[in-house]
N, C-alpha and C positions, 0 to 999 in steps of 0.2 A: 191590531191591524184593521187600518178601515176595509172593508168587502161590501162589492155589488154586486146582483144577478142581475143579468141582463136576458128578457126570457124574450126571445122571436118567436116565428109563426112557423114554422116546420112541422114535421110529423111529432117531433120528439117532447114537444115543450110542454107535454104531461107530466112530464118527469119532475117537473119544479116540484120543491118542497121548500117551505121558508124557513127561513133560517136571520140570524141576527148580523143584521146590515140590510142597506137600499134595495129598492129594486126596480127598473125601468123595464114597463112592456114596451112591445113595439107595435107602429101603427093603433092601430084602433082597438081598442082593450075587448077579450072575450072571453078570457078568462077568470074567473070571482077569485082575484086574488087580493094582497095588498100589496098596492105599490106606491112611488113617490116620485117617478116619474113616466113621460111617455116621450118616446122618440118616434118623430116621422117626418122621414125626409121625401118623400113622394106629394108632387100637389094632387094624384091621384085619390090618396086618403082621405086631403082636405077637403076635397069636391066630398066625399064621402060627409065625415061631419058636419059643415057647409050643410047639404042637401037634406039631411035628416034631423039638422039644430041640435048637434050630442052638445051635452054638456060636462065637462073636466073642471075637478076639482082639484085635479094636479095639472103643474106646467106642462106645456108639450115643448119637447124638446128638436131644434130644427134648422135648417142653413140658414147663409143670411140671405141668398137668391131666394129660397123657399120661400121666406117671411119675405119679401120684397113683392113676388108674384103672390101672393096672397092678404098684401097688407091694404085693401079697401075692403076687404071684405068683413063682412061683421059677426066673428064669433065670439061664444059668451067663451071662451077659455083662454088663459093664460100661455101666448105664444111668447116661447124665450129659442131668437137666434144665438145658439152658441156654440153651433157645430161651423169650421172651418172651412169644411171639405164635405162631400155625398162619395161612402165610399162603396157606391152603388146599394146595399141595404141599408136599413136603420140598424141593424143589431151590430155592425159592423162599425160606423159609424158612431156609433154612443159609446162602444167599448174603448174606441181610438181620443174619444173625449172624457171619459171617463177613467182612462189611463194615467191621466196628471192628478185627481183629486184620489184614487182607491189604489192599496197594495194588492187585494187579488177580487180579479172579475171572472164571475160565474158565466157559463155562456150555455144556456138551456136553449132546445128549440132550433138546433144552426145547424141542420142535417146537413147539410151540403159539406160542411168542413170535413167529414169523413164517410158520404157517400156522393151519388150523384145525383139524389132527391133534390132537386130546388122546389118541391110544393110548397104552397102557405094556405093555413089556413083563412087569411085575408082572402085569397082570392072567392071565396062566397061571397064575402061584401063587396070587393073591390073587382071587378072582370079584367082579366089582361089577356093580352094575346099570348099563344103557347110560346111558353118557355124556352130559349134555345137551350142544347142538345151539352153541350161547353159550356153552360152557366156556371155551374159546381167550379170549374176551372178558373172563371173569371174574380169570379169569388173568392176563391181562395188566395187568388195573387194578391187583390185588396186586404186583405188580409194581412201579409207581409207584413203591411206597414205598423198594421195594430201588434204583431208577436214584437217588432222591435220599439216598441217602447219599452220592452222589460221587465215589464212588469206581471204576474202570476197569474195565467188563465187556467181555469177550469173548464174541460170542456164536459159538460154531463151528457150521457150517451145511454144507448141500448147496452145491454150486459153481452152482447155475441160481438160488437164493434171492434172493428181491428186501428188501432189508432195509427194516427199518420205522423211522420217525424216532425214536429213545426219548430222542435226546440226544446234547450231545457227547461224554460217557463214555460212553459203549456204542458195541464197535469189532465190525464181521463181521469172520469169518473165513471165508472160504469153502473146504471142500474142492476140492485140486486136482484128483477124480474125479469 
């Protein structure tokens, strides 16, 4: 059975440990791990690479307005539009396109799906204005759409996490620290 993790920027996405199948970070890579793709759907991020010349040796994965608002610009990386929709994050987003190619997707990093943390660790590189208060919530409904494709989510979490009903496809994992 093909499997991808999919590791976002939340508090929790220490927790990744590799494992055999893909893996897509999100936004702007800070963690030394291996992966094989990147998703970012924000032209915030781009201004970010853009402005500091990053270079990716993996495709970045991204809308096609994204690539459209960012297609004179000259970066040395590999932009492939092939996300549909911006389902408000990247991690969100890639999971719901990476639902038709993978039987079960890993989802490191997505605090919000069972708390109300929306922090990221991006926000060091990337400055945004404060968070609303209902993001978690907003979040989650985007979400919806990714539990019904059907397809086998992992959510990997803190070992105290009370998980939330999203379905019989959606499995915890909980850390054993």
């Amino acid at each position: 059975m093909a499997q991808i993790a999919i590791v976002g920027n939340g508090p929790s996405r220490h927790l990744y440990r590799p494992f055999r199948g893909d893996v897509c970070v999100c936004n702007i890579p800070q963690l030394d791990i291996e992966y094989d793709y990147i998703s970012i759907v924000d032209v915030k991020a781009f201004n970010h690479v853009k402005a500091n010349k990053l270079k990716f040796d993996k495709p970045i994965l991204t809308t096609e307005d994204t690539a459209k608002s960012i297609s004179n610009w000259k970066l040395d990386t590999e932009i492939q539009p092939v996300f549909t929709e911006k389902l408000m994050n990247s991690a969100a987003t890639a999971a719901y396109y990476f639902a038709e190619q993978y039987d079960t997707i890993w989802l490191y990093g997505c605090d919000a799906l069972w708390s109300k943390n929306t922090q990221s660790h991006q926000d060091i590189l990337i400055p945004r204005p404060a968070r609303n208060k209902t993001l978690h919530i907003q979040w989650r409904e985007k979400w919806k759409g990714v539990w019904k494709t059907g397809k086998t989510f992992v959510i990997v979490c803190p070992k105290e996490t009370e998980a939330v009903d999203y379905g019989e496809n959606i499995k915890w994992n909980r850390s054993k620290t």
